[in-house]
C-alpha positions in Angstrom: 14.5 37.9 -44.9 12.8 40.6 -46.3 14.9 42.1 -48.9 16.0 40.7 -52.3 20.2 40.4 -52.0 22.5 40.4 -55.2 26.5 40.3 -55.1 27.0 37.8 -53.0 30.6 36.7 -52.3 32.0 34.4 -49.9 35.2 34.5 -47.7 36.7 31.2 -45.7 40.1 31.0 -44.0 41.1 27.9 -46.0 40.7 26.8 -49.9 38.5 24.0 -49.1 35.4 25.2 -51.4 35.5 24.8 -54.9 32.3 26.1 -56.8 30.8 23.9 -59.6 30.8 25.9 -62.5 29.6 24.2 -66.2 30.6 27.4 -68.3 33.1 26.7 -70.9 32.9 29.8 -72.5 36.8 31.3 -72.6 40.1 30.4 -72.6 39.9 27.9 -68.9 44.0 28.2 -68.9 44.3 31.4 -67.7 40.6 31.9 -66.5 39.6 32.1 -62.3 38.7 28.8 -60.6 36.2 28.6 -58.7 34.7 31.9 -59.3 37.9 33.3 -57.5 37.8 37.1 -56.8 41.4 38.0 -56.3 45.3 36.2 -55.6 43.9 34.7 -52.2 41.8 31.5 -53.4 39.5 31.8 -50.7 37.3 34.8 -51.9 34.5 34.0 -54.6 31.6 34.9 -55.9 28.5 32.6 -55.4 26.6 32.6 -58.6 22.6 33.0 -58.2 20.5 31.1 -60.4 17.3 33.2 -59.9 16.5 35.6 -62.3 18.5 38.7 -62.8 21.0 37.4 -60.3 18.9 38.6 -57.6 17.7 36.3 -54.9 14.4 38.0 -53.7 12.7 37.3 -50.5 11.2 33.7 -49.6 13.8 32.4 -52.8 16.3 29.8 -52.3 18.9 28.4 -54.9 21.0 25.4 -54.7 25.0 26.2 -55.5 26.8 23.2 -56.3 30.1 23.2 -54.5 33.0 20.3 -53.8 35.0 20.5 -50.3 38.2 19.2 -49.9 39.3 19.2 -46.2 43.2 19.3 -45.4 45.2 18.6 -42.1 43.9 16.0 -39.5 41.8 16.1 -36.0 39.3 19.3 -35.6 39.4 22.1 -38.2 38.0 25.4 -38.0 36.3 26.4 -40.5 35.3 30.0 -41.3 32.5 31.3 -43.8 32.1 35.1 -44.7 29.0 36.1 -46.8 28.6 39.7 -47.8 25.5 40.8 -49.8 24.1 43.8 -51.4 20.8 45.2 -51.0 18.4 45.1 -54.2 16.3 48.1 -54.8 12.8 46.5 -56.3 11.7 50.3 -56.7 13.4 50.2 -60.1 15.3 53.6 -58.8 18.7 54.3 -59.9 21.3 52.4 -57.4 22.7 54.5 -54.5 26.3 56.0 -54.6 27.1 53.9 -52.0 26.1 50.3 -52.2 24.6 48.7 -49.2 26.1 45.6 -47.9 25.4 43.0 -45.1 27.4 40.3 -43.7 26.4 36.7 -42.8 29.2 34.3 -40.6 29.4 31.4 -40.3 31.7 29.3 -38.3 31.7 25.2 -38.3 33.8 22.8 -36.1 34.9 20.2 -39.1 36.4 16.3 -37.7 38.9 15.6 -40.3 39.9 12.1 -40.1 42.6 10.3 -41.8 41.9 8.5 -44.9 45.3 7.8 -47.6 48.7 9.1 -47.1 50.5 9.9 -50.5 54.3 10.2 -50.7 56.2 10.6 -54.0 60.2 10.5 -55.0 61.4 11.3 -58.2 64.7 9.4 -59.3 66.6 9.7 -62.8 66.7 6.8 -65.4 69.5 5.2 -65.5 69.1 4.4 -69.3 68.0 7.6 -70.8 69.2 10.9 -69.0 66.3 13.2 -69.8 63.8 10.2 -68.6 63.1 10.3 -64.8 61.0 7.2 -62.6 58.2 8.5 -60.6 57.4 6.0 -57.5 54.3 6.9 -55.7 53.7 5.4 -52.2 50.1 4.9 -50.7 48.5 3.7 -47.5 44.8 3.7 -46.1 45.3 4.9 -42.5 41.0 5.5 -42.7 39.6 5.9 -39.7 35.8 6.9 -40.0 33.8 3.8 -39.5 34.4 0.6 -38.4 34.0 -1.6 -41.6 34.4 -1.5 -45.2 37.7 0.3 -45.0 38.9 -0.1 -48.5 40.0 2.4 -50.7 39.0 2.6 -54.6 42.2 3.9 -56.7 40.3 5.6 -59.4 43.0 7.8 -61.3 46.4 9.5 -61.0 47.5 12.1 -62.9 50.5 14.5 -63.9 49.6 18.4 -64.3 52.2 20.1 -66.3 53.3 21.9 -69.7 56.9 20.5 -70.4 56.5 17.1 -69.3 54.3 13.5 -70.0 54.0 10.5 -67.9 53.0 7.3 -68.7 52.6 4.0 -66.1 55.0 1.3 -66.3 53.9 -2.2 -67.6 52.5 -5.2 -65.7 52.2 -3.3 -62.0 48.4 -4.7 -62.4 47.9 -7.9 -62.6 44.1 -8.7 -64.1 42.3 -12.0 -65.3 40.5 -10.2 -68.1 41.5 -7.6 -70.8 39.3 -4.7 -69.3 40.4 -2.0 -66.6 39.4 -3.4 -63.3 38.9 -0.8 -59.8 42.1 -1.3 -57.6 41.6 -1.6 -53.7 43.8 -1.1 -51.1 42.9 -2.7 -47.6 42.9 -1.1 -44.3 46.7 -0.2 -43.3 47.9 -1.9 -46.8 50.7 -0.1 -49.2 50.5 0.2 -52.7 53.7 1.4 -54.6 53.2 2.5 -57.7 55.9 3.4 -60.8 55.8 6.0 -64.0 58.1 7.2 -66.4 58.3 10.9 -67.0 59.4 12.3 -70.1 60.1 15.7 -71.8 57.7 16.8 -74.8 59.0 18.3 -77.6 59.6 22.4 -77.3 57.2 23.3 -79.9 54.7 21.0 -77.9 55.0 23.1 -74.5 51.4 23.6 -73.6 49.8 22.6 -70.7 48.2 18.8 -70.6 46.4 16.7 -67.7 48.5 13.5 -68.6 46.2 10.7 -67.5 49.1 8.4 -66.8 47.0 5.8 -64.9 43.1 5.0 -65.2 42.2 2.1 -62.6 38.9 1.7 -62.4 36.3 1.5 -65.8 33.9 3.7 -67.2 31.4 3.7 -64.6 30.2 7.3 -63.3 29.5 6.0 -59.8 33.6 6.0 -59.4 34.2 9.4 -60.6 33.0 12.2 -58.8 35.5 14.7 -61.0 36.1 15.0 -64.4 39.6 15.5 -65.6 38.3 19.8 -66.4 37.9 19.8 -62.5 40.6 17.7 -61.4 42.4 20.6 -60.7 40.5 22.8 -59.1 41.7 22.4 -55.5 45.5 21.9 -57.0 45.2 25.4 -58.0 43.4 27.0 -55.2 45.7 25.3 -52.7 48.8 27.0 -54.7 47.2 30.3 -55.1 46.8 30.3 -51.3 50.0 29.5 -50.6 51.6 32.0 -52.9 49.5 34.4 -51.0 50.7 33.7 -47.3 54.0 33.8 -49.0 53.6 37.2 -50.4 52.0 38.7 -47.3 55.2 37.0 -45.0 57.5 38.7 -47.0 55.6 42.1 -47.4 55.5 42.1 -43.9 59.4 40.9 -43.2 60.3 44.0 -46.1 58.2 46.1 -44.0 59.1 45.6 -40.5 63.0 46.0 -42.1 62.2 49.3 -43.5 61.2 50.6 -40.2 64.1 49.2 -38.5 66.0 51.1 -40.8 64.1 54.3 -40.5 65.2 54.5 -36.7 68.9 53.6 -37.6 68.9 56.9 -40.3 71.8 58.4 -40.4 74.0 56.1 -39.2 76.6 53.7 -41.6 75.1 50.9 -43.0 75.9 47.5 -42.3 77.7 44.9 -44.7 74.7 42.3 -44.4 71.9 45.0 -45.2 73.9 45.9 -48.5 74.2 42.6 -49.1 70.6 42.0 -48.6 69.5 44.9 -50.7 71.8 43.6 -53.7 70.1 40.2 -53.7 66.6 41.3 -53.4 67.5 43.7 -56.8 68.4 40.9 -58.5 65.7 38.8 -57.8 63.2 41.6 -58.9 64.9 41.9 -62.3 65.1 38.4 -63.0 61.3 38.2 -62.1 60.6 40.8 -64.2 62.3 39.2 -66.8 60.6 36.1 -66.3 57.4 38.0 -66.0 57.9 39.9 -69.5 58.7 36.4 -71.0 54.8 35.0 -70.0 53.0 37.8 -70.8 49.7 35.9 -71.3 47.7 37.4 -67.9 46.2 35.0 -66.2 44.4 34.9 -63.0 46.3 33.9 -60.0 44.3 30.5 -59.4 44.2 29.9 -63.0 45.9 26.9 -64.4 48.4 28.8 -66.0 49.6 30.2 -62.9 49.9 26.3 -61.2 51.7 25.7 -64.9 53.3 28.4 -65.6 55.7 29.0 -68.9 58.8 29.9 -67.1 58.9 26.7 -64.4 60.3 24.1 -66.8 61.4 21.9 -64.0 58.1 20.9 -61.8 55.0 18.6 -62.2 51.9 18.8 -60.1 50.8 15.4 -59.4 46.9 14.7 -58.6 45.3 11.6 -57.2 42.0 10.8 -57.1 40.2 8.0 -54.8 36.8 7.0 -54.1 35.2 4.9 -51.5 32.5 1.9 -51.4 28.7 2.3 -50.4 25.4 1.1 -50.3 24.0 4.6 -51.0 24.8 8.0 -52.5 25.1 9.3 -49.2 27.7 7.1 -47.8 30.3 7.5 -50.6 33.3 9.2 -50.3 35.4 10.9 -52.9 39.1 12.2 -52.1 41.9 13.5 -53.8 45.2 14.3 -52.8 47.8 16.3 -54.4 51.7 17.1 -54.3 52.6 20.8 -55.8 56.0 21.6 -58.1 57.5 18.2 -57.6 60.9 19.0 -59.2 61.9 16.8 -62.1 64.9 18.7 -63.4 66.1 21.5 -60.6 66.9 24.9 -62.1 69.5 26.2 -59.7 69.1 24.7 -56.6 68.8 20.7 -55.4 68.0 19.1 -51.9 70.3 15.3 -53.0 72.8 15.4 -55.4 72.9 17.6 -58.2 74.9 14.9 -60.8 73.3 11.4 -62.1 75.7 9.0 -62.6 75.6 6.0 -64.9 77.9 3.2 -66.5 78.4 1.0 -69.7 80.1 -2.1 -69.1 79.8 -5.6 -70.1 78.0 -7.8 -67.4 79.3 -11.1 -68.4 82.9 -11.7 -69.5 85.1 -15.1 -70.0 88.7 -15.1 -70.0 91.4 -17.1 -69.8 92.9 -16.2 -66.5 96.2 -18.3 -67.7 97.5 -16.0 -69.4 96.9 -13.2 -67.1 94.3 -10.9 -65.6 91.3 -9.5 -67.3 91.0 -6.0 -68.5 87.9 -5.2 -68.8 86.5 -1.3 -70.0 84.0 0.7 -68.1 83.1 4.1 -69.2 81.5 6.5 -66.4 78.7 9.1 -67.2 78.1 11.9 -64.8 75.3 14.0 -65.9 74.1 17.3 -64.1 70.7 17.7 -63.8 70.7 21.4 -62.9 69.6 23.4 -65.8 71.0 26.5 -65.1 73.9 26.5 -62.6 77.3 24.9 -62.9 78.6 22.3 -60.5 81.7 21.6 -59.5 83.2 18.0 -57.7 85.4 16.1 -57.3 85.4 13.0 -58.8 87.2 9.7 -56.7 87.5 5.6 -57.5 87.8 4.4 -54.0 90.0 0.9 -53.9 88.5 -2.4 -53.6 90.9 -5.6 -52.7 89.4 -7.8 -55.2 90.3 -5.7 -58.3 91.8 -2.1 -59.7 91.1 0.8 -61.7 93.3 2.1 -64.4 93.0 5.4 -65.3 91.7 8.9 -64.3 91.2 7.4 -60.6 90.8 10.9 -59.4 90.6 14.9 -60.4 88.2 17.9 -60.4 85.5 19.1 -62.8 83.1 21.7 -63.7 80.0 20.9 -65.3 77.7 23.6 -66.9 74.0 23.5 -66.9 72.9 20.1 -68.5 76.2 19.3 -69.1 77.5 15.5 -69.2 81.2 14.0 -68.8 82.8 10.6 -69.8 85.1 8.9 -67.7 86.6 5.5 -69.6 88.4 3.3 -67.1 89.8 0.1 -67.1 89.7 -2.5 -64.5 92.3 -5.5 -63.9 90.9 -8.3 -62.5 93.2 -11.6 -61.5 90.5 -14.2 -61.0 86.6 -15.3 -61.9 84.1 -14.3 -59.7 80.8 -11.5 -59.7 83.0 -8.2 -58.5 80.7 -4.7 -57.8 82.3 -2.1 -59.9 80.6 0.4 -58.5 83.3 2.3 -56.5 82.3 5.8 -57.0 82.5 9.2 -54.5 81.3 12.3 -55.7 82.5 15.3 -53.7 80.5 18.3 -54.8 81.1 22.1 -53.6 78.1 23.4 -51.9 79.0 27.1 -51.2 81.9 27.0 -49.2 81.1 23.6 -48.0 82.0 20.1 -49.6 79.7 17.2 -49.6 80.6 13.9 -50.6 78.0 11.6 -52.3 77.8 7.5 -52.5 75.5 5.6 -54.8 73.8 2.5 -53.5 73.2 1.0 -57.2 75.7 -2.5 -58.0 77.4 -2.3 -61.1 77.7 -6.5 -61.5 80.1 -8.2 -63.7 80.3 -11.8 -63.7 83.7 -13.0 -64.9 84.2 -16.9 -65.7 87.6 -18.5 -66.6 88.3 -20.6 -69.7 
């Protein structure tokens, strides 16, 4: 054109853009990603190179930028520039700036490339230790050769927790890290132990659980400073729409009750208006208790000081080329994967576990075996109480002796011990594992079975 433009920001309808930025000055924690300009993560400003931050007439400038598409089949994609005219005259700048606007709108294929799934189950030899199992399959689809997929690192976002990878998942001829490939349609299934850090270690940490590939910078289109980027775009986003839902939902209440004034309130909106007081003031609380301000696409808001109980998990993958052109880097992502629930679980809110001996000889002559089995039920809610009922059901191959059934509370982290005894009248390999949990949901009881064997092999003198 034929005016010099400064203040240029950019608007899209999804996160997908992530500005390259190499400025480490500040604190990066609690800093903007991405040049964010607000709690949306899709308005940033694009930073000019050209002198003075002014991009004059017949200038160009090249902005680095990553995209990360989401979602499958055709995307729309919509770009928003708005600019501000630059006064060369050397004047001073008018009351009321001059903008224009640029729009852009692209039709984006998104085909499928690797499905991630994860599950989080607790250890069943140290209670505050949980086993990650992460599940992934090439489903790509945009050529017609050289499918494979290049694993080249998985990591765990969080403040409270590490993670480490379990031994011998890869198997290698040599002693150095060699780059993992999964096939067209294949399944890989990997496993990693998460662990609490000490409290006077809580600060956030990219735990690097699992490098694949080596050192070479053809396989790593990301460094681990970046690696979260679209992690915390994505949640900022989110928390957005969630915000504006329930602005709207309070504000489409408020009128309903303006044109019910004067008439007798109903027991369901006094109710509602008691809950949504208490969930300010324990916001605020929370709030007052992480008074570091951060921006909303920040790091500390994906990690932030009150949410003990989640990890963000990040994946990053890389494809095969003859040139530059033709490679593809990926990353998925899984938000607030919840490790230890606070109040609230979708499965069952108690871990069960068991100390018993697995191989026992006796002298059945004499009479049956009585062997001891002590019971752990642990719950893994760290701030609500549970209550259940705990239940042996009978077997016909052996019995319990002992506290075969009753009712418990368990407070927040709590644990019980249940020591039984079980008579046995012959030799065999018997399943111990006889356990229902009924817990009280609300005004609803659910009962729970565990599909783990507790195996005891019994042999007669």
């Amino acid at each position: 054109g034929t005016a010099s433009a400064r203040n240029v920001t950019l608007k899209t309808n999804v996160p997908w853009i992530s500005i390259v930025s190499h400025d480490a000055g500040g604190d990066r924690e609690v800093m903007a990603t991405s040049q964010c300009i607000g709690p949306s993560g899709t308005l940033m400003k694009v930073p000019l190179k050209s002198d003075g931050d002014v991009l004059r007439p017949g200038d160009s400038t090249d902005i680095p930028i990553r995209i990360r598409t989401s979602g499958g089949g055709r995307q729309e994609f919509y770009m928003l520039f708005r600019y501000e005219l630059h006064d060369e005259d050397g004047q001073s700048p008018p009351t009321t700036p001059r903008f224009r606007w640029l729009r852009k709108m692209l039709n984006v294929p998104v085909y499928p490339s690797l499905t991630m799934t994860a599950s989080l189950q607790p250890s069943t030899w140290n209670k505050d230790e949980h086993i990650l199992s992460i599940e992934m399959t090439n489903y790509r689809s945009d050529r017609q050769s050289q499918l494979d997929i290049n694993m080249d690192k998985v990591c765990i976002a969080s403040r409270y927790y590490k993670a480490k990878a379990l031994e011998c998942q890869v198997v290698s001829d040599s002693d150095e890290r060699q780059p993992v490939q999964i096939g067209w349609q294949e399944r890989m299934t990997m496993h990693y132990l998460i662990f609490p850090v000490e409290a006077s270690e809580a600060k956030y940490r990219l735990s690097q659980c699992c490098h694949f590939g080596g050192d070479n910078p053809d396989t790593a289109a990301t460094s681990d400073d970046s690696l979260t980027d679209f992690v915390c775009l994505e949640n900022a986003h989110e928390r957005f729409k969630s915000a504006i839902k329930a602005h709207t939902e309070e504000m489409a209440r408020i009128a309903a009750e303006q044109e019910n004034e004067g008439q007798p309130r109903h027991v369901s909106q006094i109710r509602r208006a008691k809950s949504a007081l208490k969930n300010t003031e324990s916001e605020s609380i929370e709030d007052a208790a992480d008074n570091i301000p951060h921006h909303p696409t920040s790091i500390a808001s994906l990690c932030p000081k009150k949410a003990t109980e989640g990890i963000n998990l990040i994946c990053a993958w890389s494809t095969n080329g003859s040139a530059n052109d033709e490679r593809v880097h990926g990353q998925h992502h899984l938000r607030q994967l919840a490790v230890r629930p606070r109040r609230k679980s979708k499965g069952c809110p108690l871990m069960v576990t068991a100390r018993h001996k697995s191989h026992v000889s006796h002298n059945f002559a004499i009479g049956p075996l009585h062997a001891e089995i002590e019971v752990t039920i642990s719950n893994r809610l760290v701030e609500a109480d549970v209550t259940f009922e705990f239940a042996v059901e009978r077997q016909p191959g052996f019995e319990f002796i002992g506290a075969e059934s009753f009712k418990w509370t368990l407070g927040g982290g709590e644990e019980l011990v249940v020591p039984l005894m079980v008579d046995i009248p012959r030799s065999g390999v018997y399943n111990l594992q006889s356990l229902r949990l009924t817990v009280q949901r609300e005004d609803v009881e659910v009962p729970y079975y565990f599909p783990w064997q507790w195996l005891v092999k019994v042999s007669d003198l």
